[in-house]
N, C-alpha and C positions, 0 to 999 in steps of 0.2 A: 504494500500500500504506500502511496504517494505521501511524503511528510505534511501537514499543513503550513500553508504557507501562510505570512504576517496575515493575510488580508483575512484568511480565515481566522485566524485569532482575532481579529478586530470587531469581526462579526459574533465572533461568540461572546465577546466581554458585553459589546452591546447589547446583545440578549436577555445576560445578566443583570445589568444595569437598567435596563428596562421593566424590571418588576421587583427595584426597590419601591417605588411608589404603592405598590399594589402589598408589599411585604408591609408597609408600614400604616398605610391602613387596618390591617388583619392584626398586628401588633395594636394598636388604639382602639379597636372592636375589641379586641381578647382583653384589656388592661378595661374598658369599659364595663366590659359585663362583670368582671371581678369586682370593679367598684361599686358598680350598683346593686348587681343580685345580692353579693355577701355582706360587704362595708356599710352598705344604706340600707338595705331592707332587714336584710339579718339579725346586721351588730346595732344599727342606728336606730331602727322603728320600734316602738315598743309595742303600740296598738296593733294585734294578731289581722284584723279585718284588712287593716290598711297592709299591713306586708302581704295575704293572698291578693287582692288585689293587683297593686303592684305587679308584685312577679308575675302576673298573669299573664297582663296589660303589657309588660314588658317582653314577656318571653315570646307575645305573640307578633309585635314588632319586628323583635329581635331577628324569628325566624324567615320571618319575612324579608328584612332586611339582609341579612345572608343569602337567601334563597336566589332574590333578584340581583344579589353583585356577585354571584359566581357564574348567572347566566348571563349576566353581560360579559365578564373574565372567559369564559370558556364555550360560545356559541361563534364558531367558526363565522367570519367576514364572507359574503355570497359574491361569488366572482361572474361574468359573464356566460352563459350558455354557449357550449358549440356553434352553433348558427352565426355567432358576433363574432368571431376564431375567422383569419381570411384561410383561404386554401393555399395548399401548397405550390400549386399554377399561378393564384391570386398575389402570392407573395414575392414570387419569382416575378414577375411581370412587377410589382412594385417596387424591387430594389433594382430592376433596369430603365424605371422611368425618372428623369430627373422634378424635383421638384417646382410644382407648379401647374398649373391645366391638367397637363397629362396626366400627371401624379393624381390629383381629385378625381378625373375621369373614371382611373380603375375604380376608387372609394367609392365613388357614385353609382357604378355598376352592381360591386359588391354589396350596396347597402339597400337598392330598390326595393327589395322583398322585405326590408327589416321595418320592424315599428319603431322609429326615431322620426323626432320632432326638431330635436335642439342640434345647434349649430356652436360654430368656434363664431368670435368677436369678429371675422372677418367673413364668416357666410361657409365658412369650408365645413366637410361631414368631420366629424369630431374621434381623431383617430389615434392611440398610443400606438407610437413606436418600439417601447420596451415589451409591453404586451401580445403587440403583432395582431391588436382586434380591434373593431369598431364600438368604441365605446355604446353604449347603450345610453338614454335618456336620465340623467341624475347620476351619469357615475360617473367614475373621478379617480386617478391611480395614487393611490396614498405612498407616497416615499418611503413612507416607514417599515410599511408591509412588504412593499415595492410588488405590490399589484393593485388591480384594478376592483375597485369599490363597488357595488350595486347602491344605488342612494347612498352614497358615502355620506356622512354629518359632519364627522371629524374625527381624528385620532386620539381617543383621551389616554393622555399615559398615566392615569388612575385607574383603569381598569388595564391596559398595558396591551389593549386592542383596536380597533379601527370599529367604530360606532355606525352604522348601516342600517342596511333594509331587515338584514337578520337577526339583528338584536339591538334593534331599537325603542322597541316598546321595550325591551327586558333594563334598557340605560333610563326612560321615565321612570319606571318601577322604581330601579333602583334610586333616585334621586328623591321619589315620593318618600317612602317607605326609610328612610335615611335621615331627611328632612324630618317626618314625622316621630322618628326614634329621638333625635336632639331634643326636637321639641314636647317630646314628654318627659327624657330627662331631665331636664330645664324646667319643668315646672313641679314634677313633684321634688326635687332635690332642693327648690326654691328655699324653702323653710327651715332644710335643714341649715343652708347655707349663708341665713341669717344668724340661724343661733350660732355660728360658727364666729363670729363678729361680734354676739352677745355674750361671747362666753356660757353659749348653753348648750354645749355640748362636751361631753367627758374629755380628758386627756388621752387619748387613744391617737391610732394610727388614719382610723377610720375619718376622722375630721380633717385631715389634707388631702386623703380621697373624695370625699366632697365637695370640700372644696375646686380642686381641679378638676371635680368629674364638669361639675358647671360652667366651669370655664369656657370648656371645650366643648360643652352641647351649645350655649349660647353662641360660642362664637363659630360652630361649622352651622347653625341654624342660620347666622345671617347670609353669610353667602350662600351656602343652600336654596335659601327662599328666594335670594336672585336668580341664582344657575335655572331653580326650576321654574321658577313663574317664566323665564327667559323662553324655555323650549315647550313650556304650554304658547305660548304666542308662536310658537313657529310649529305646531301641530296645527293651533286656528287654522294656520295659512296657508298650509302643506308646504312647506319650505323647511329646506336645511342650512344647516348653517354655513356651509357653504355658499347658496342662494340667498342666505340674507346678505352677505355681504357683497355678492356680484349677480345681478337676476343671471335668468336661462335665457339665453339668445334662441329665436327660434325661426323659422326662414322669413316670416314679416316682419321682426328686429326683438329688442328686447322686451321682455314680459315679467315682470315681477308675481305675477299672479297666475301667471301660464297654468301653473299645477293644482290652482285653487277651485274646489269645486263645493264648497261654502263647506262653515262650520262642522254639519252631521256630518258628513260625506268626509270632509277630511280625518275627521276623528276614526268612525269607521276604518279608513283605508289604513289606521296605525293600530289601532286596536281589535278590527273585526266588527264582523255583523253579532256574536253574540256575548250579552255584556256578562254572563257569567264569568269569560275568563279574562274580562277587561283588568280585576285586579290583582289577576294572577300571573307569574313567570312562566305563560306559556306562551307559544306561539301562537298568533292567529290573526295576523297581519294580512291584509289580502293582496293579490296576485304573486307574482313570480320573483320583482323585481326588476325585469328588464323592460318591460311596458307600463305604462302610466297614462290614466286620462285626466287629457288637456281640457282647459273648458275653451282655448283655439280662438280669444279673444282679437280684436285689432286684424283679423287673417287679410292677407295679403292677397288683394282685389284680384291680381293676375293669377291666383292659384286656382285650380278647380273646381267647382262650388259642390258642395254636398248633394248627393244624389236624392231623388227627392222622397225615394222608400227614407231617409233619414232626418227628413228635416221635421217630425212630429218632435223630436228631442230638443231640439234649440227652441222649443216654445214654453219650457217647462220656467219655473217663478224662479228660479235660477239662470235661465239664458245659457245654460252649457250646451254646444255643441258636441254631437259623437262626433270623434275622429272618421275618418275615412278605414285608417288602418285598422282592421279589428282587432282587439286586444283579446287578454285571457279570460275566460269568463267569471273568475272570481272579482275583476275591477271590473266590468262592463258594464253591471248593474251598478254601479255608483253613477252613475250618469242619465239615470233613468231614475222617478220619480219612485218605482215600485222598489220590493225588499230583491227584486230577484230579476233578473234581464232573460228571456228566453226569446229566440228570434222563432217566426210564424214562415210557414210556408213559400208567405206571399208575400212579406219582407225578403226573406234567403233570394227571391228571386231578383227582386228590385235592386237588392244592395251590391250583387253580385258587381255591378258597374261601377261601384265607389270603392274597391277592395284595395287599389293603389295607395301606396301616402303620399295624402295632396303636397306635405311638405317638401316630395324628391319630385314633384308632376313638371316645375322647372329647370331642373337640376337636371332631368336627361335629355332634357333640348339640345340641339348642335344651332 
């Protein structure tokens, strides 16, 4: 076997290095619970009703809280499907074309059949070179990972993975259920952490655990309640964090709202159609990740106009438009007024002639 050479070493410290953050959280949960379950309820509470409680209250947080930061920690990052991969002809032909026209022409080729909307700042199809595939709509190649995201949001090196379409709802969770653990810490330790300043509490060990246990709920509550009030505002909106700080370009220019298809409807798309497991670490996020409905605002006068088996949809108290390009059917119904999208006979036949995406219907003009 081949020695490793410096660059692999570099890579492996970084690896390391990479889940001190995540180590020291789990050190501050593990010194937490110590402080609270035994030091405060245990050694500190004297009233029996108020310690069951407590611990109850706490342990049911607790698990929660764990629950939802090991599935953000360990739910694999969703990368592109096959079909977004060029071929092995396709690619051969793209490293003999020089950059420019020609170069886009083959992307242009390669991506007619795909459901993509969004475009690069200058109108090109939206393509990594390290990855060798056509980006799909909302994703994004994370440096860290050094691949390519499905609705990437961002890289948090608290959890020491790349935040996405796959466990996103698992990174609200966790933020709720975190936020919500401080903030119960924070208020029943309140009292103790008075008496601690009145001198009413015994000479023990247990009164500087309290003390700092408060410290530290207080002060990860504040920012907390920033972080998350932050990305309840960017579920409202269907946008990532990445899209709030640059919109999606889409072939009639940019659209802040592109992916907005109101309130219910975006919530849904992150959470699901059933609210059972909306407060749980599960999955049930709908479609695939690689398609998304537009509500196709501002659309670009010279593109094809909707077929007219489709235009019952853009009449709805929402104004969203179906796409052209069919999507998966778990998001397709998000667009439609009902709990559920099933096409009729006599639609299938109609829509057949709208099957193209209007967004490439210019883009294979000569």
């Amino acid at each position: 076997m081949a020695p490793s050479g410096p660059g692999s070493v570099r890579r492996r410290c970084r690896r390391v290095l990479y889940w001190i953050p995540v180590v020291f959280i789990s050190l501050l949960l593990g010194w937490s619970y110590y402080a609270y379950a035994i030091q405060l309820c245990i050694v500190s509470m004297e009233n029996v009703g108020e310690q069951v409680v407590c611990l109850i209250a706490y342990h049911l947080l607790f698990a929660m809280f764990v629950w939802s930061y090991w599935k953000t920690i360990f739910t694999l990052p969703m990368n592109p499907s096959k079909e977004f991969h060029l071929s092995y002809a396709e690619k051969e032909l793209l490293e003999r074309e020089p950059r420019g026209e020609a170069h886009q022409e083959v992307l242009r080729r390669a991506a007619k059949d795909l459901p993509i909307y969004t475009r690069t700042m200058s109108g090109a199809i939206r393509y990594c070179d390290r990855c060798q595939l056509i980006k799909p709509d909302r994703c994004h190649h994370c440096s860290v990972c050094d691949k390519c995201i499905l609705k990437m949001d961002h890289h948090c090196p608290w959890v020491n993975n790349c935040v996405g379409f796959s466990n996103y709802k698992f990174f609200l969770l966790f933020l709720a259920y975190s936020l919500l653990y401080c903030l119960f810490i924070a208020a029943t330790d309140l009292q103790y952490f008075i008496k601690f300043w009145t001198n009413g509490l015994p000479d023990t060990q247990a009164k500087f655990h309290i003390m700092f246990l408060f410290f530290a709920a207080a002060m990860f509550s504040v920012s907390l309640s920033s972080l998350f009030g932050y990305h309840c505002w960017l579920v409202s909106k269907n946008k990532s964090t990445l899209e709030a700080f640059r919109s999606p370009v889409f072939r009639h220019g940019t659209d802040k709202n592109g992916f907005s298809l109101g309130f219910s409807k975006n919530m849904r798309q992150v959470f699901g159609d059933e609210k059972k497991y909306w407060l749980l670490p599960i999955f049930s996020s709908l479609g695939d990740g690689c398609s998304f409905p537009t509500c196709l605002v501002n659309q670009d006068p010279e593109q094809a106009s909707t077929p007219a088996g489709l235009n019952s949809t853009s009449k709805n108290p929402e104004n969203h438009q179906f796409p052209a390009k069919p999507l998966r059917e778990s998001q397709s119904h998000l667009l439609t007024d009902s709990q559920s999208w099933t096409e009729s006979s006599t639609n299938l036949g109609k829509g057949k002639a709208g099957m193209s995406n209007p967004a490439l219907t210019m883009e294979n003009e000569t």
